[in-house]
VOBABA-11805 format. One record per residue (C-alpha): x, y, z negated. Coordinates in steps of 0.1 Angstrom, whole numbers, padded with zeros to 4 digits, always signed. Layout:
! residues N
XYZ...
//
This chain:
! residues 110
+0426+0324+0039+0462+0324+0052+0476+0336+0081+0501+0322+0097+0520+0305+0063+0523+0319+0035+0536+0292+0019+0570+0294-0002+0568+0333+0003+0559+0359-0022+0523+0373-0014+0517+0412-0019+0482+0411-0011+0459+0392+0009+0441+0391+0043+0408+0398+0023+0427+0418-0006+0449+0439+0012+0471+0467-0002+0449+0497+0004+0471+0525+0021+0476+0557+0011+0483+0573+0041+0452+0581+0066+0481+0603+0096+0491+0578+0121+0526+0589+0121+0529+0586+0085+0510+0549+0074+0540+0530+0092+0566+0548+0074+0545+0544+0037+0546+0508+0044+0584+0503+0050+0587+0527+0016+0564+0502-0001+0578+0471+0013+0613+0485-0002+0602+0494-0036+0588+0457-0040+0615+0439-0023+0644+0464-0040+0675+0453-0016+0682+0449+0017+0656+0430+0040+0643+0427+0075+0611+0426+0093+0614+0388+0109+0570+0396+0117+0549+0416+0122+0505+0409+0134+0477+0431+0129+0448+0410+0118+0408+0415+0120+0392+0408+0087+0354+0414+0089+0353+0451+0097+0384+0455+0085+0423+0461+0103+0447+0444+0080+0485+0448+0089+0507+0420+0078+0544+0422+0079+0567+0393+0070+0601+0408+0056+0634+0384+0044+0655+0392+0023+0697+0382+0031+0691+0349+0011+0665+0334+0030+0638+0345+0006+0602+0354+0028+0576+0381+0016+0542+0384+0031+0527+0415+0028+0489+0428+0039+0477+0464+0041+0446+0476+0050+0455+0504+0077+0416+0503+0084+0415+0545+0074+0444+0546+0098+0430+0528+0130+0396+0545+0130+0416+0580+0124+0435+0571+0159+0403+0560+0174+0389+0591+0170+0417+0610+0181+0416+0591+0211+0381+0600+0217+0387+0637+0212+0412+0636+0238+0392+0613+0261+0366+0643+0254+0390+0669+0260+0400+0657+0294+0365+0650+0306+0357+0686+0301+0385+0699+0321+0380+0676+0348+0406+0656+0342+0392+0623+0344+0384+0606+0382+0348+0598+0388+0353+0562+0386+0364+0564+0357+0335+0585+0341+0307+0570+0320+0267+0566+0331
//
């Protein structure tokens, strides 16, 4: 399946085969993916898009760089590892606050 179109750009990946990534720290899988986008393209590009895509159970990050002659490149990366690691971080703060009565009633759960 396409997103968007992928048509005349070079495809690194897919929305169902995306480019696993190696890095599971939220501050770190962005920066991995720039590095990787670099080492494919090799010269000087820009991000012209940018969409983070559900795929099954999956979070799929797709980043549309060009390079200076016009030339598009679609990439996909699964940053599932990376979303659920934020998700839980989120919850152990949500926790976190909850126990030091941080968090107005209305706001608390049944």
């Amino acid at each position: 399946m396409k997103y968007g179109s992928d048509q005349g750009m070079t495809a690194y990946g897919s929305a169902e085969h995306p480019i696993m990534v190696m890095e599971n720290d939220q501050s770190r899988y962005v920066p991995w993916e720039y590095e990787y986008i670099a080492s494919q393209i090799g010269g000087p590009h820009v991000t012209v898009f940018q969409s983070l895509l559900k795929v099954k159970d999956r979070s799929v990050d797709r980043i549309v760089a060009q390079e200076p002659d016009g030339n598009l490149h679609a990439f996909y990366f699964d940053v599932t590892g990376p979303m659920r690691a934020s998700e839980g971080d989120l919850k152990r703060a949500w926790e976190e606050m909850k126990a030091r009565g941080e968090v107005p009633p209305e706001l608390m759960e049944d």
